[in-house]
C-alpha positions as CSV (number, residue, x, y, z in Angstrom):
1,X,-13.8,-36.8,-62.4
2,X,-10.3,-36.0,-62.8
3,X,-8.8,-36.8,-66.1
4,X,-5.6,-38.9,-65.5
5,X,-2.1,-37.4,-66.3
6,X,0.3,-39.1,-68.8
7,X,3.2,-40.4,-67.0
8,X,6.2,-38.1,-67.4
9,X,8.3,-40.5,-69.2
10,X,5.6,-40.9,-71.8
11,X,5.4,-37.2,-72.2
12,X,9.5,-36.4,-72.3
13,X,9.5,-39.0,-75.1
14,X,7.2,-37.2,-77.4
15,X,8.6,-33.7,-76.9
16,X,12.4,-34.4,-77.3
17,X,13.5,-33.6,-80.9
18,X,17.3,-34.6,-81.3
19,X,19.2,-31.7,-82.2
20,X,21.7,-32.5,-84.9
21,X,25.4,-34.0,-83.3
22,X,24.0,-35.3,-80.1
23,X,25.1,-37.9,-78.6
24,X,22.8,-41.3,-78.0
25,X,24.2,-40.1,-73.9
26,X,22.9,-37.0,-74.5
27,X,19.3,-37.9,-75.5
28,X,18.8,-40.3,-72.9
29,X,20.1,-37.9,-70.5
30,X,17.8,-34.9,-71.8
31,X,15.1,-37.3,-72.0
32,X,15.0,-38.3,-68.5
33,X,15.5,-34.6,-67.1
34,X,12.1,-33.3,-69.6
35,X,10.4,-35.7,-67.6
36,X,11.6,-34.0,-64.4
37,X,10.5,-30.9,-65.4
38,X,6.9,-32.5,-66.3
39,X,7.0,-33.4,-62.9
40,X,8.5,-30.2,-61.1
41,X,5.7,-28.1,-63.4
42,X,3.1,-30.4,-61.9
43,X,4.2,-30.3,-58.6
44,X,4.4,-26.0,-59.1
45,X,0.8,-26.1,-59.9
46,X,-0.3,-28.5,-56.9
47,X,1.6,-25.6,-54.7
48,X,-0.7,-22.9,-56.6
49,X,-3.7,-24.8,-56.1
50,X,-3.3,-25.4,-52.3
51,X,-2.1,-21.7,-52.1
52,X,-5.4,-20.5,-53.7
53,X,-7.3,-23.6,-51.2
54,X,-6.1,-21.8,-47.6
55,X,-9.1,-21.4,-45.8
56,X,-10.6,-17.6,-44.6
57,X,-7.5,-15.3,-44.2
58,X,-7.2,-13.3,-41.5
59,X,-9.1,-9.9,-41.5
60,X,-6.5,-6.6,-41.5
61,X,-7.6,-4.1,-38.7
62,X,-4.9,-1.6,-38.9
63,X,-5.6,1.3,-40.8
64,X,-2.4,1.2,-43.0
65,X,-1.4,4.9,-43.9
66,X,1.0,5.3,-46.8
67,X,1.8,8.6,-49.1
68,X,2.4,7.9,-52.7
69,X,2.8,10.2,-55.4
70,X,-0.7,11.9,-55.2
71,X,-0.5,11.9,-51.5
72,X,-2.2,10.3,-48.4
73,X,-3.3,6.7,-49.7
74,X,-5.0,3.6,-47.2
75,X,-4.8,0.2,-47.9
76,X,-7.9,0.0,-49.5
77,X,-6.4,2.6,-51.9
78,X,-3.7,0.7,-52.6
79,X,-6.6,-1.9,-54.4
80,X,-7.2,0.0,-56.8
81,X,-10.2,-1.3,-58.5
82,X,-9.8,-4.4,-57.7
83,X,-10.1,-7.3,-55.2
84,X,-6.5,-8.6,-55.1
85,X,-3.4,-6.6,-54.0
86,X,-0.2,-7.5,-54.3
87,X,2.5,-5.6,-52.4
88,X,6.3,-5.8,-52.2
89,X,8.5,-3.8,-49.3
90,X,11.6,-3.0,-50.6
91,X,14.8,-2.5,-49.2
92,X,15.5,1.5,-49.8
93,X,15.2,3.1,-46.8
94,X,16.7,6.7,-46.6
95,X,20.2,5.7,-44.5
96,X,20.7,4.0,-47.9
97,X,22.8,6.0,-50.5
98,X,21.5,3.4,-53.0
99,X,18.3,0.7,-52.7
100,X,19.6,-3.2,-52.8
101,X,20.4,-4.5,-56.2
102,X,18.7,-7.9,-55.1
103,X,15.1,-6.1,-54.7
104,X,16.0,-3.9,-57.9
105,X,16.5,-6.8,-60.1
106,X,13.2,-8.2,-58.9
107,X,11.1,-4.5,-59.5
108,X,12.7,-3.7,-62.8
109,X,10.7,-7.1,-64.8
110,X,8.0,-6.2,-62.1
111,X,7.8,-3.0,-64.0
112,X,7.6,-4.2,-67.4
113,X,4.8,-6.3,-66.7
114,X,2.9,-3.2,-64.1
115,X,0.4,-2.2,-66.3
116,X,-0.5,-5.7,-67.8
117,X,-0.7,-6.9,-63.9
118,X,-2.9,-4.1,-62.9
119,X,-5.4,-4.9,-65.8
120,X,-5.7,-8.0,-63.0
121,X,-5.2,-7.0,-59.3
122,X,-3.5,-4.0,-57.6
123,X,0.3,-3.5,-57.2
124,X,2.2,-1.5,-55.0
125,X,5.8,-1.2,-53.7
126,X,6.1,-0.2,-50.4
127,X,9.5,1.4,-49.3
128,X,10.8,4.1,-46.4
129,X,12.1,6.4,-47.9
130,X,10.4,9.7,-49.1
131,X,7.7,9.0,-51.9
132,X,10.0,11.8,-53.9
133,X,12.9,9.8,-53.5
134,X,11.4,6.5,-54.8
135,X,9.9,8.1,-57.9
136,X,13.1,9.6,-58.7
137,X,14.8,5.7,-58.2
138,X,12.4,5.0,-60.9
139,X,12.8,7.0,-63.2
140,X,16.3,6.9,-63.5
141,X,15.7,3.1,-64.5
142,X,13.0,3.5,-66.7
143,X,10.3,2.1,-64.6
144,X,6.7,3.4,-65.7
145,X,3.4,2.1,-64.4
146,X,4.9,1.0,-60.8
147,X,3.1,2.5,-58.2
148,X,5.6,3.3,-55.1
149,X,4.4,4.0,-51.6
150,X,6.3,5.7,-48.7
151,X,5.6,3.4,-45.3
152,X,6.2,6.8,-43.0
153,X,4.6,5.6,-39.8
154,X,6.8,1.9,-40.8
155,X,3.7,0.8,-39.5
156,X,3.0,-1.9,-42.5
157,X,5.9,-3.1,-43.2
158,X,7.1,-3.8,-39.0
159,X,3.4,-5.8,-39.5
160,X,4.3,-7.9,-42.4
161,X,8.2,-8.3,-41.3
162,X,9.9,-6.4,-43.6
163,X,11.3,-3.6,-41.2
164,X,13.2,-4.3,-38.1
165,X,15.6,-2.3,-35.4
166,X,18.3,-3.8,-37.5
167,X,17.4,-3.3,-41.3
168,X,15.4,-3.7,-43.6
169,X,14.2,-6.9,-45.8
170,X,12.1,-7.5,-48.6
171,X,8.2,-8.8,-47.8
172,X,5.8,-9.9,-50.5
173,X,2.0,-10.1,-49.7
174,X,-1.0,-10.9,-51.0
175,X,-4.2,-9.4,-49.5
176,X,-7.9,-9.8,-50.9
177,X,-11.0,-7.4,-50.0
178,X,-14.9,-8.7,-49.7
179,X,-17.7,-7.4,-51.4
180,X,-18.2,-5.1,-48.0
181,X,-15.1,-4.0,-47.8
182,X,-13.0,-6.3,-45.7
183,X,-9.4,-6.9,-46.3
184,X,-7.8,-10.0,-45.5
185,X,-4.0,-10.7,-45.7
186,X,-4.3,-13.8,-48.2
187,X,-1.0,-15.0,-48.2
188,X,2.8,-14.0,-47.6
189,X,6.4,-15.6,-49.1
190,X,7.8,-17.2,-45.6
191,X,11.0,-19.0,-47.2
192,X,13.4,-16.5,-45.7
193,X,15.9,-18.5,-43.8
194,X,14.7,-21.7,-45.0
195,X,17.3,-22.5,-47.7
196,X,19.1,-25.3,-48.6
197,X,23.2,-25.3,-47.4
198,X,25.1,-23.7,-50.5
199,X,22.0,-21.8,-51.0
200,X,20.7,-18.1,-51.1
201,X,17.7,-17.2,-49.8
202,X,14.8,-17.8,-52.5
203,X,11.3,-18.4,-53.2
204,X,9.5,-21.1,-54.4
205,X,8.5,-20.7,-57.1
206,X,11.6,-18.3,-58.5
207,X,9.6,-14.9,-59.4
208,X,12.9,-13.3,-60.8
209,X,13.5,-13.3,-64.5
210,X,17.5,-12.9,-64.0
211,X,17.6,-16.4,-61.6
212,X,15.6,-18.5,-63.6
213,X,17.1,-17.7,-67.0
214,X,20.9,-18.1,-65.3
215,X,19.2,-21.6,-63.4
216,X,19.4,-22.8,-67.5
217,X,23.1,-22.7,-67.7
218,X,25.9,-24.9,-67.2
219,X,27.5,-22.6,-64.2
220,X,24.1,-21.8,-62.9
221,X,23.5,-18.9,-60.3
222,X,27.3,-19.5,-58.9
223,X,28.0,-18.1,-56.0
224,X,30.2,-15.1,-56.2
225,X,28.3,-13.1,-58.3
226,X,25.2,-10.8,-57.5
227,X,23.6,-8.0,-59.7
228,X,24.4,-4.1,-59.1
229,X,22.6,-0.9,-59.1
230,X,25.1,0.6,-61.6
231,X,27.7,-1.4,-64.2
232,X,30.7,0.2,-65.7
């Protein structure tokens, strides 16, 4: 049986502490939104556990080709030791001079957490341009324990919409692989283009560090800023 929840109310009033000066308007106010974020936590985890319910994902049949820094690599490779991958194509293909900041500022907290994630499922970023090229991207940002794949034959990442005749854009997938070997594309973010007017394109739930610390400001994500590769 299913233990019942506390109502979010009940919970926002136990875990506000007034800090000193506030105003009576204040607390209510703060109260009242704690009990929306019990709520848009909740709903967050219903999300997770309906993404983890989808039934049998469908089986991969391609055999996937990618190079990456100790040459030829499959799919399967790409696994690791493991039975979850998760991949990322990213936008740093070689007509670029420079890779987009927006995927950038994604992979750099992606790369502080690589090696803790790959103690759990396998990671790899999937891009155009020349393995080489890539490694020497990461480098000069201090990325270690990434692993970066070259898509040559663009093969992949036309297959899970990330390159098209008229650019590239980014694509993150999920895949899984059974016990004899089969891999199955488990799941893949499909929120492109469905934003709200006023709104950048974005996930549900946010997976950038930079958005969700500047969503707990008073002037938010504005709209007339967005990061850079390089600051003065």
């Amino acid at each position: 049986m299913t233990e019942a929840l506390a109502p979010a109310p009940q919970l926002a009033a136990k875990a506000h502490r007034p800090y000193p000066g506030e105003s009576e308007a204040y607390t209510k106010a703060r109260t009242a939104l704690i009990a929306e974020e019990v709520e848009l936590r909740r709903h967050l985890e219903r999300v997770a556990a309906q993404r983890r319910a989808l039934p049998e994902a469908p089986i991969v049949t391609k055999d996937y080709r990618f190079e990456g820094k100790d040459g030829p690599a499959t799919l399967a490779d790409l696994f690791e030791s493991h039975d979850t991958l998760v991949t990322y194509c990213y936008m740093f293909g070689p007509e670029r001079e420079r890779p987009c900041p927006m995927c950038t500022q994604f992979l750099g907290p992606l790369a502080a957490n690589a090696l803790d994630l790959r103690q759990k499922i396998g990671l790899a970023v999937i891009a155009r341009s020349p393995v080489a090229r890539l490694y020497d991207f990461a480098k000069e940002r201090g990325w270690r324990g990434l692993p970066l794949y070259s898509d040559p034959t663009e093969a992949f990442g036309r297959d899970h919409n990330a390159w098209h005749d008229d650019g590239d854009w980014p694509s993150y997938d999920v895949f899984t692989k059974d016990k004899d070997g089969t891999i199955r594309h488990f799941w893949g973010s499909e929120l492109g283009g469905t934003q709200d007017p006023g709104q950048d394109p974005r996930g549900a739930p946010e997976m950038s560090p930079l958005w969700n610390v500047l969503d707990t400001t008073p002037a938010g994500r504005g709209t007339d800023w967005y990061p850079s590769i390089d600051y003065d």
